[in-house]
PQR file with spaces between the fields and no chain letter, atoms N, CA, C, O and H, PARSE charges and radii, in Angstrom:
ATOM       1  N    UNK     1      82.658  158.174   52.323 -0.4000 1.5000
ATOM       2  CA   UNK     1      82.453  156.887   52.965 -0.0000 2.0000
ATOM       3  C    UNK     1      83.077  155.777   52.136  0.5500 1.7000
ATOM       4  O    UNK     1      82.873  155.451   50.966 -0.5500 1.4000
ATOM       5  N    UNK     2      83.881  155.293   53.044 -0.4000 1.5000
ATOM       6  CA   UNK     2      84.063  153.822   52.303 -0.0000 2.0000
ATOM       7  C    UNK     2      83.241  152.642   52.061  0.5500 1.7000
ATOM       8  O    UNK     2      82.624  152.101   52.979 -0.5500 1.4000
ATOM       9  H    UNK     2      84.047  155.558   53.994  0.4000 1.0000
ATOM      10  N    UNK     3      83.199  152.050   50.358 -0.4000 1.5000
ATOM      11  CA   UNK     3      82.062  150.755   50.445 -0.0000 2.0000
ATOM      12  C    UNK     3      82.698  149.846   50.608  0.5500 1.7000
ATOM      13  O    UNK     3      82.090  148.888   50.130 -0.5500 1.4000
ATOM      14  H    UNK     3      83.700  152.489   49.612  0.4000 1.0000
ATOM      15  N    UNK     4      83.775  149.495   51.094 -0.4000 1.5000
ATOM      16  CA   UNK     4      84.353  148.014   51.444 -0.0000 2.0000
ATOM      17  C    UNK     4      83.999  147.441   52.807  0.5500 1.7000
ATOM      18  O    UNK     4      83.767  146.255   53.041 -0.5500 1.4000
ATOM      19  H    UNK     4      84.269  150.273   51.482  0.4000 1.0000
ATOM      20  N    UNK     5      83.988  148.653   53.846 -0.4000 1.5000
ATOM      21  CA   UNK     5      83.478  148.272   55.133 -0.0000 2.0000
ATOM      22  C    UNK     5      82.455  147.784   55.094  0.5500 1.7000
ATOM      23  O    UNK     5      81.746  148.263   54.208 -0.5500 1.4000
ATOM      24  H    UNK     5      84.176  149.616   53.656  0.4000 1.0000
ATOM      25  N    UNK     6      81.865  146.760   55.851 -0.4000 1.5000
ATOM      26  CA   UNK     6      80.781  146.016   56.154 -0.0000 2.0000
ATOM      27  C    UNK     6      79.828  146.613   57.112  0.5500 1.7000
ATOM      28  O    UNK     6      79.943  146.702   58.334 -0.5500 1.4000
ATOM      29  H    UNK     6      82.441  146.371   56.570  0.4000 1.0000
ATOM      30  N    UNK     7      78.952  146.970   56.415 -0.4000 1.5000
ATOM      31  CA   UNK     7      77.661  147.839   57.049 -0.0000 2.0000
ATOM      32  C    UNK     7      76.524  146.451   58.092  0.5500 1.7000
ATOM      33  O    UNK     7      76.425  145.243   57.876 -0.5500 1.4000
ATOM      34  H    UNK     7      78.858  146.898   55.422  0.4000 1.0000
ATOM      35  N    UNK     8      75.988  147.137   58.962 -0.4000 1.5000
ATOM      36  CA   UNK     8      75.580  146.151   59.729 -0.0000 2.0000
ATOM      37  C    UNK     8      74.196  145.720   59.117  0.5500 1.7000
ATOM      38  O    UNK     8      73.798  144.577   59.346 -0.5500 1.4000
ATOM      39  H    UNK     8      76.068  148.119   59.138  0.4000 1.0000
ATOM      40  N    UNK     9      73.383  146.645   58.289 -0.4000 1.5000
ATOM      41  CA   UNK     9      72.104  146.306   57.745 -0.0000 2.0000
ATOM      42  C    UNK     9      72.300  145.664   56.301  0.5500 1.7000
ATOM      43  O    UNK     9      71.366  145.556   55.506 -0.5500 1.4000
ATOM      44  H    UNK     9      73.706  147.573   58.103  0.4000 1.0000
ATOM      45  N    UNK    10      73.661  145.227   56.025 -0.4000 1.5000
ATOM      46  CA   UNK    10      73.795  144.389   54.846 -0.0000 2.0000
ATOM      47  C    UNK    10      73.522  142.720   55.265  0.5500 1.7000
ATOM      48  O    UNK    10      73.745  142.241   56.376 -0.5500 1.4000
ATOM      49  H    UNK    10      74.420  145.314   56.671  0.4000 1.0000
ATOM      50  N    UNK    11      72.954  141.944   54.008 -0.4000 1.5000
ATOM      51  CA   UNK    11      72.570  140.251   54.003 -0.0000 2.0000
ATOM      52  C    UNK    11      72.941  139.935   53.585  0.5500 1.7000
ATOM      53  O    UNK    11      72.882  140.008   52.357 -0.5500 1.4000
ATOM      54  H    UNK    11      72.773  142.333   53.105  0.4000 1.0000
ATOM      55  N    UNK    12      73.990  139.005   54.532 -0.4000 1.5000
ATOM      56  CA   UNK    12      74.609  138.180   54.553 -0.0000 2.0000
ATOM      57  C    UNK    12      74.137  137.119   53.356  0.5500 1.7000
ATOM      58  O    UNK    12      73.054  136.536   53.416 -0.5500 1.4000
ATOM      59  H    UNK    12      74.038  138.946   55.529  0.4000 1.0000
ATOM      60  N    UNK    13      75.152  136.926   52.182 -0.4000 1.5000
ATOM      61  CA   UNK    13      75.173  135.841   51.231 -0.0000 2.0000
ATOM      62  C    UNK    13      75.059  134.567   51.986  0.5500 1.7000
ATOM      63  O    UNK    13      75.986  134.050   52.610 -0.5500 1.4000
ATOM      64  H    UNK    13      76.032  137.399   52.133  0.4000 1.0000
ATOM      65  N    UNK    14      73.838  134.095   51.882 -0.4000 1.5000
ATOM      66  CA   UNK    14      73.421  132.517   52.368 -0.0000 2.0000
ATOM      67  C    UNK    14      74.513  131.342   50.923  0.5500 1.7000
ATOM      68  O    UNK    14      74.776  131.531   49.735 -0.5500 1.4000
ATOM      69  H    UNK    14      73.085  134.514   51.376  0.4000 1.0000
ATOM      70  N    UNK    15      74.701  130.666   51.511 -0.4000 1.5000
ATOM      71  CA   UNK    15      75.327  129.320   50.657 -0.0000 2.0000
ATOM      72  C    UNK    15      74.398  128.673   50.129  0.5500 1.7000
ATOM      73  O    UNK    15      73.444  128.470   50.881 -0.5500 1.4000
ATOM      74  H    UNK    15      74.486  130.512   52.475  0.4000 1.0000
ATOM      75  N    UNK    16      74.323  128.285   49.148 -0.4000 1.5000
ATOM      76  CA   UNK    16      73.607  127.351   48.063 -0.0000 2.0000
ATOM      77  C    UNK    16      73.825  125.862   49.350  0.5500 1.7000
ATOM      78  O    UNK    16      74.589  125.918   50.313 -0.5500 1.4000
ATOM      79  H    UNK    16      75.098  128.450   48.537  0.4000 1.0000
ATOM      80  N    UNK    17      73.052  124.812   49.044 -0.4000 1.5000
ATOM      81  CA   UNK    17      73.008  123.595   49.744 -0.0000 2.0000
ATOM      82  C    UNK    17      73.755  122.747   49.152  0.5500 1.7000
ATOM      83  O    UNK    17      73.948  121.720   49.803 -0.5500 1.4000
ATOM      84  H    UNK    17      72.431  124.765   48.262  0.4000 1.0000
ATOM      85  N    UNK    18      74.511  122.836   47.606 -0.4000 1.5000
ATOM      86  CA   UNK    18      75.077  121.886   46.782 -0.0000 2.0000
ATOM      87  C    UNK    18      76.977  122.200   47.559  0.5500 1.7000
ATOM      88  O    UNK    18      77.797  121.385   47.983 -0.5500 1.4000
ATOM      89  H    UNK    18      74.354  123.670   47.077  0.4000 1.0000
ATOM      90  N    UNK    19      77.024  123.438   47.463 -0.4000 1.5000
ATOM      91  CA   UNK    19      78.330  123.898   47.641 -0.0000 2.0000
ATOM      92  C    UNK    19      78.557  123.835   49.004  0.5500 1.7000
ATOM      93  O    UNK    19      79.762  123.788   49.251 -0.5500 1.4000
ATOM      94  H    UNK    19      76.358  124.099   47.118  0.4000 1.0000
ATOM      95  N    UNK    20      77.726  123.815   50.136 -0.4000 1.5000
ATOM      96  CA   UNK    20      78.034  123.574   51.418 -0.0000 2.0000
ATOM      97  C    UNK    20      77.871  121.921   51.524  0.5500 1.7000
ATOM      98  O    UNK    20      78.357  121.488   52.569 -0.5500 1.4000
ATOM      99  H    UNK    20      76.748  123.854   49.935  0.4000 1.0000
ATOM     100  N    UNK    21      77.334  120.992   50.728 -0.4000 1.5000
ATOM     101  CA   UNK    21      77.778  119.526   50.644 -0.0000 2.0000
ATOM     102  C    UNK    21      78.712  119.588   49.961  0.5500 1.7000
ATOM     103  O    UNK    21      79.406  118.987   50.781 -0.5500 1.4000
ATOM     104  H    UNK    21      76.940  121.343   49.879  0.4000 1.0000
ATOM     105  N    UNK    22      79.700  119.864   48.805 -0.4000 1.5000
ATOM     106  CA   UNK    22      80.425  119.746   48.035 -0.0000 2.0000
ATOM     107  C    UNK    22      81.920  119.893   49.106  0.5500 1.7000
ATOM     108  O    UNK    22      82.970  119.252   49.076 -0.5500 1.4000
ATOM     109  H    UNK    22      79.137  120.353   48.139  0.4000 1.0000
ATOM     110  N    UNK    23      81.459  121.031   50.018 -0.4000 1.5000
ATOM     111  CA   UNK    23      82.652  121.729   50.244 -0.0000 2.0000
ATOM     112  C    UNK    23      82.719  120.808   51.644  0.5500 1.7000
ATOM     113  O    UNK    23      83.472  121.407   52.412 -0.5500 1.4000
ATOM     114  H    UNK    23      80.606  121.552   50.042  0.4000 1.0000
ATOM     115  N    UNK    24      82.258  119.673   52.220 -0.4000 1.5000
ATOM     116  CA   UNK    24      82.190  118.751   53.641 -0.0000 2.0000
ATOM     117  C    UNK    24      82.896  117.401   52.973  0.5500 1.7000
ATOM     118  O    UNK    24      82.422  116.504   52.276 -0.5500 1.4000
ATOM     119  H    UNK    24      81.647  119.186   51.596  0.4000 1.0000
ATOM     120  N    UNK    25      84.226  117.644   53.483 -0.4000 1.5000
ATOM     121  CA   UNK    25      85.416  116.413   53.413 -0.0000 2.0000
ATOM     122  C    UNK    25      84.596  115.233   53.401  0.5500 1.7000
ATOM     123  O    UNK    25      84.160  114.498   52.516 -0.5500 1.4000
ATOM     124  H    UNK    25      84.611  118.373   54.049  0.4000 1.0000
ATOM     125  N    UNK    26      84.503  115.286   54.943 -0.4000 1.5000
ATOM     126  CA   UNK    26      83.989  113.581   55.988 -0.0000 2.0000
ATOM     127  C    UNK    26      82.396  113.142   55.022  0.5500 1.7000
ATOM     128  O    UNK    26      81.823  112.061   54.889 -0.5500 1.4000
ATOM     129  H    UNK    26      84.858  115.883   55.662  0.4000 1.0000
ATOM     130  N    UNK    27      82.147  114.225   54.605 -0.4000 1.5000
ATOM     131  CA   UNK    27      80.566  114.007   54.167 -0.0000 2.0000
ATOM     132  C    UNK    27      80.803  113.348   52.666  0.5500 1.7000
ATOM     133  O    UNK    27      80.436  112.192   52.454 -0.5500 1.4000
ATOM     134  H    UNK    27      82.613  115.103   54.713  0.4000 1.0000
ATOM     135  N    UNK    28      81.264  113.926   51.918 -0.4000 1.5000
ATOM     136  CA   UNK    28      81.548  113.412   50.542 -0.0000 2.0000
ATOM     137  C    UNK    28      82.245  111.489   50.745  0.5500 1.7000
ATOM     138  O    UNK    28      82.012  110.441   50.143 -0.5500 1.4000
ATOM     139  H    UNK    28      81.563  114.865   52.090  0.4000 1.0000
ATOM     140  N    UNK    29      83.133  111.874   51.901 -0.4000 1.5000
ATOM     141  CA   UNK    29      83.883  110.503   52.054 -0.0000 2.0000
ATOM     142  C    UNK    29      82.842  109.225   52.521  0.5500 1.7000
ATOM     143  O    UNK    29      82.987  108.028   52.270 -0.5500 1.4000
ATOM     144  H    UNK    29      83.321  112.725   52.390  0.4000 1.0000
ATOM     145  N    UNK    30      81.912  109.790   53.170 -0.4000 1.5000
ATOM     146  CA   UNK    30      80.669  108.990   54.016 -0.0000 2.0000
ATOM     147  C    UNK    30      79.909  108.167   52.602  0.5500 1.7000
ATOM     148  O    UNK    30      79.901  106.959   52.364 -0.5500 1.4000
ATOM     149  H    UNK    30      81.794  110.762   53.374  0.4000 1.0000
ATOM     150  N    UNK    31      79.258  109.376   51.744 -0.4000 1.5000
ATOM     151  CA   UNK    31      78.648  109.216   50.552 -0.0000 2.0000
ATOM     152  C    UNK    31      79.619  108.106   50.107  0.5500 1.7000
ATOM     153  O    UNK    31      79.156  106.999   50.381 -0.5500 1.4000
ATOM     154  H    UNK    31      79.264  110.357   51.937  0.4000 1.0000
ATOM     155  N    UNK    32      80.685  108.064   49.574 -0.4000 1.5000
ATOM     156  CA   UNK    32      81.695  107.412   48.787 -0.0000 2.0000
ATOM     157  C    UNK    32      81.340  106.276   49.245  0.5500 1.7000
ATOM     158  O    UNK    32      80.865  105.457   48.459 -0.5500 1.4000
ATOM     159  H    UNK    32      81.062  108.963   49.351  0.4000 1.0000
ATOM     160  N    UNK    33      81.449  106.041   50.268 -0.4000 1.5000
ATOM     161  CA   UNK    33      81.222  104.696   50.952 -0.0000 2.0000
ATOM     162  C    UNK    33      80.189  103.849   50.971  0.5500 1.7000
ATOM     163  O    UNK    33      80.065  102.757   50.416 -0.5500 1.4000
ATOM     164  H    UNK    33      81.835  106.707   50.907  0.4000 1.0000
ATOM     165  N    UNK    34      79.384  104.508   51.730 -0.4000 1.5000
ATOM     166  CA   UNK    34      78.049  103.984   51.795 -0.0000 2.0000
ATOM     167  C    UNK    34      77.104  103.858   50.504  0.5500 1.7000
ATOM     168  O    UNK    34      76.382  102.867   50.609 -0.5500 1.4000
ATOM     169  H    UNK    34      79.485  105.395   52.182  0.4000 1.0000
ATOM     170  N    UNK    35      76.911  104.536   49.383 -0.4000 1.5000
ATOM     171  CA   UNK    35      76.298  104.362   48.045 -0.0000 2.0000
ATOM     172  C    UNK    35      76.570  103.200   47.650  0.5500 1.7000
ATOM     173  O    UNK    35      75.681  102.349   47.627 -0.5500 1.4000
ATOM     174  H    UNK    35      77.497  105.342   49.298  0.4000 1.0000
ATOM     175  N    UNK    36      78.154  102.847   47.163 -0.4000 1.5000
ATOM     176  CA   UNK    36      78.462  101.439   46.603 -0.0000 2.0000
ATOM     177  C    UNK    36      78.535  100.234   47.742  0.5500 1.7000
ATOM     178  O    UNK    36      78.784   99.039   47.583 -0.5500 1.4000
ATOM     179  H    UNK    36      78.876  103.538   47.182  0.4000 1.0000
ATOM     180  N    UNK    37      78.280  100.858   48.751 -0.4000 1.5000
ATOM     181  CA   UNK    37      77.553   99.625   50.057 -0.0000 2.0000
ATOM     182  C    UNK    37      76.180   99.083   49.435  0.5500 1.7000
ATOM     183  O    UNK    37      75.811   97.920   49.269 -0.5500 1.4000
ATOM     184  H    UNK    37      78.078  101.829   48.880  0.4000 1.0000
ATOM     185  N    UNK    38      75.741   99.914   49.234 -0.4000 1.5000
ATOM     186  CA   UNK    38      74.273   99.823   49.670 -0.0000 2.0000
ATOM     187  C    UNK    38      73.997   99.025   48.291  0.5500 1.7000
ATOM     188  O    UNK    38      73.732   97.828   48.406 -0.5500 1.4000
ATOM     189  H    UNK    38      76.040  100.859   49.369  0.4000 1.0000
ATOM     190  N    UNK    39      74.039   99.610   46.951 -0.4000 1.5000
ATOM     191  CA   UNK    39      74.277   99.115   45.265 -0.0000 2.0000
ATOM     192  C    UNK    39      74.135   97.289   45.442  0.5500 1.7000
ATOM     193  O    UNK    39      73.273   96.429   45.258 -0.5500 1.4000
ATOM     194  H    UNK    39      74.254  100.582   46.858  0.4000 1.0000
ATOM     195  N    UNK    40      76.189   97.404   46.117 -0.4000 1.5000
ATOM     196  CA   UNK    40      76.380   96.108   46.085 -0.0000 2.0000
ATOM     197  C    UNK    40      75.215   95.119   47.176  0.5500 1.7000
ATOM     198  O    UNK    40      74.788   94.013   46.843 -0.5500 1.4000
ATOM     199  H    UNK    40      76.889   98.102   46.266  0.4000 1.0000
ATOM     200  N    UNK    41      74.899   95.748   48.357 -0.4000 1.5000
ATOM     201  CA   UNK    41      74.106   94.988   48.836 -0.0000 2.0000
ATOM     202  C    UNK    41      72.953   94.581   48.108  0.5500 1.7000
ATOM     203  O    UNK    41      72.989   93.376   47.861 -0.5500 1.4000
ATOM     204  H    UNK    41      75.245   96.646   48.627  0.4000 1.0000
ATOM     205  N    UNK    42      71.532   95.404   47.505 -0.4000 1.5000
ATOM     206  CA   UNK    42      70.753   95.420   46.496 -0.0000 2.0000
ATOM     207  C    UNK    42      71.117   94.523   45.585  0.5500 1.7000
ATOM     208  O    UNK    42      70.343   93.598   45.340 -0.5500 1.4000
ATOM     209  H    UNK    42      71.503   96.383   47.707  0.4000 1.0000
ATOM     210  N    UNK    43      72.227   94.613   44.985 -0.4000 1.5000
ATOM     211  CA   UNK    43      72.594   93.227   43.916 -0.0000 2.0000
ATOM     212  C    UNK    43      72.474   92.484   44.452  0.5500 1.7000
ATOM     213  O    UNK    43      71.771   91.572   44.017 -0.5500 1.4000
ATOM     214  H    UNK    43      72.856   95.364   45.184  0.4000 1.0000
ATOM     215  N    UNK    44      72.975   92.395   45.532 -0.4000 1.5000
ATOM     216  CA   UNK    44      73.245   90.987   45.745 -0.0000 2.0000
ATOM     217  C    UNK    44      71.995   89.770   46.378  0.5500 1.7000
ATOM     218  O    UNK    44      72.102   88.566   46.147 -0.5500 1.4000
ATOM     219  H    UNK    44      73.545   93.136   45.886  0.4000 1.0000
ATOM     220  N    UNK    45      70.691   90.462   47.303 -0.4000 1.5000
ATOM     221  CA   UNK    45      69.699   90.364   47.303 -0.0000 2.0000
ATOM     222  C    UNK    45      68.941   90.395   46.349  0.5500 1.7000
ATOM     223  O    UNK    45      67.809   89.925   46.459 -0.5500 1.4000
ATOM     224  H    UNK    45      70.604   91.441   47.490  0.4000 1.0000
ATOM     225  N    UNK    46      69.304   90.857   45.387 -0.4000 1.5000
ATOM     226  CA   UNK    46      68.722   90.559   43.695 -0.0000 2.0000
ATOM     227  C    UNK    46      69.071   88.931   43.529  0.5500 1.7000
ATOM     228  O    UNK    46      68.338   87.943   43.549 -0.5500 1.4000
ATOM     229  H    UNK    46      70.224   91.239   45.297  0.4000 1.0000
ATOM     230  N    UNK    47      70.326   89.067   43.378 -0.4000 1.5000
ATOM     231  CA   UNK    47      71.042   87.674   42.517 -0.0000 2.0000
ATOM     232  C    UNK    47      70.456   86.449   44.087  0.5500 1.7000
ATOM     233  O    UNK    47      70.045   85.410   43.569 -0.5500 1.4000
ATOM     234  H    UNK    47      70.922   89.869   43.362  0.4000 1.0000
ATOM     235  N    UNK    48      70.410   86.413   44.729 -0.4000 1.5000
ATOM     236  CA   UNK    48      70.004   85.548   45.749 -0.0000 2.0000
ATOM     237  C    UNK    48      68.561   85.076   45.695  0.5500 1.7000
ATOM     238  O    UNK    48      68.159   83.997   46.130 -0.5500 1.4000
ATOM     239  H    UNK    48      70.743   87.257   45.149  0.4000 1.0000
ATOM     240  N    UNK    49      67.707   86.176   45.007 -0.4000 1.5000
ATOM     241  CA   UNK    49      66.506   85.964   45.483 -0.0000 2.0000
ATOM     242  C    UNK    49      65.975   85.655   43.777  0.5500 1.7000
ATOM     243  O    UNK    49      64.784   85.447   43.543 -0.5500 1.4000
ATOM     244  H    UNK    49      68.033   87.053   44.653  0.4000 1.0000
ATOM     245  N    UNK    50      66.925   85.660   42.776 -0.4000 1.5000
ATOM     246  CA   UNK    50      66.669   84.854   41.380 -0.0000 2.0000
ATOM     247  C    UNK    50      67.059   83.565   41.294  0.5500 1.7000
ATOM     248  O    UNK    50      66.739   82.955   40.274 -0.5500 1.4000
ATOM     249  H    UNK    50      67.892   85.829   42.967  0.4000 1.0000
ATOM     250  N    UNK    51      67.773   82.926   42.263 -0.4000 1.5000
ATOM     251  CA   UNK    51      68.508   81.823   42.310 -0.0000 2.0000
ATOM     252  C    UNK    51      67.017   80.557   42.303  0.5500 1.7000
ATOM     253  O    UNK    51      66.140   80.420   43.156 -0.5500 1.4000
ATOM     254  H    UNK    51      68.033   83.421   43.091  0.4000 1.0000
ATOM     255  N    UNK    52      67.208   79.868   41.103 -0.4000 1.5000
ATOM     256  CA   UNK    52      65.276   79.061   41.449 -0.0000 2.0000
ATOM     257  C    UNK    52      66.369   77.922   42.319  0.5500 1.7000
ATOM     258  O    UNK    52      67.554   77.682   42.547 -0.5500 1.4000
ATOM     259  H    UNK    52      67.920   79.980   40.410  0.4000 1.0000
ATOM     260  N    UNK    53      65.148   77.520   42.552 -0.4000 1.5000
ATOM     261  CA   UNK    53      64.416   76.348   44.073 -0.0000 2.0000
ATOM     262  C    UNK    53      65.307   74.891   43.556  0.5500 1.7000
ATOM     263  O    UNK    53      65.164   74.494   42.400 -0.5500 1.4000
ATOM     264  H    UNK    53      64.185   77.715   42.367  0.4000 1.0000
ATOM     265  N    UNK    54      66.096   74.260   44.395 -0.4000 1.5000
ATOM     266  CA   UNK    54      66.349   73.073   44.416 -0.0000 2.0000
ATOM     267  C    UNK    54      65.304   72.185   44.237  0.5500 1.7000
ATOM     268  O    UNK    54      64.862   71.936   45.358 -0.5500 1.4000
ATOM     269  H    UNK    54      66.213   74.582   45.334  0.4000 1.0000
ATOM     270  N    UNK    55      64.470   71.371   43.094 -0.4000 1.5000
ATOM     271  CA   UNK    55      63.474   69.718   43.217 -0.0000 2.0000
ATOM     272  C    UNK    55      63.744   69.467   44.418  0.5500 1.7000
ATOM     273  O    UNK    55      63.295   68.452   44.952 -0.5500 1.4000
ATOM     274  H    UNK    55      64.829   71.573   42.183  0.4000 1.0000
């Protein structure tokens, strides 16, 4: 018998969750984006909301 053929009662290697995000183009590109969106927004509602009060 050959062991290279793929037997039908063999399990299937599931993917880790890091390497099936790692390995998603549009997804990594989404992340890229939106993180330093979000950062800069947070700052900036920081620095706005330290600004003291006009007398």
């Amino acid at each position: 018998m050959n062991e290279t053929t793929n037997q039908p009662d063999e399990k299937k290697e599931r993917i880790p969750a890091m390497q099936s995000l790692l390995d998603n183009p549009f997804l990594l590109l989404f992340i890229g984006v939106a993180m330093p969106t979000v950062f800069y927004l947070m700052w900036g509602i920081m620095e706005i909301v330290t600004i003291p009060v006009a007398p």
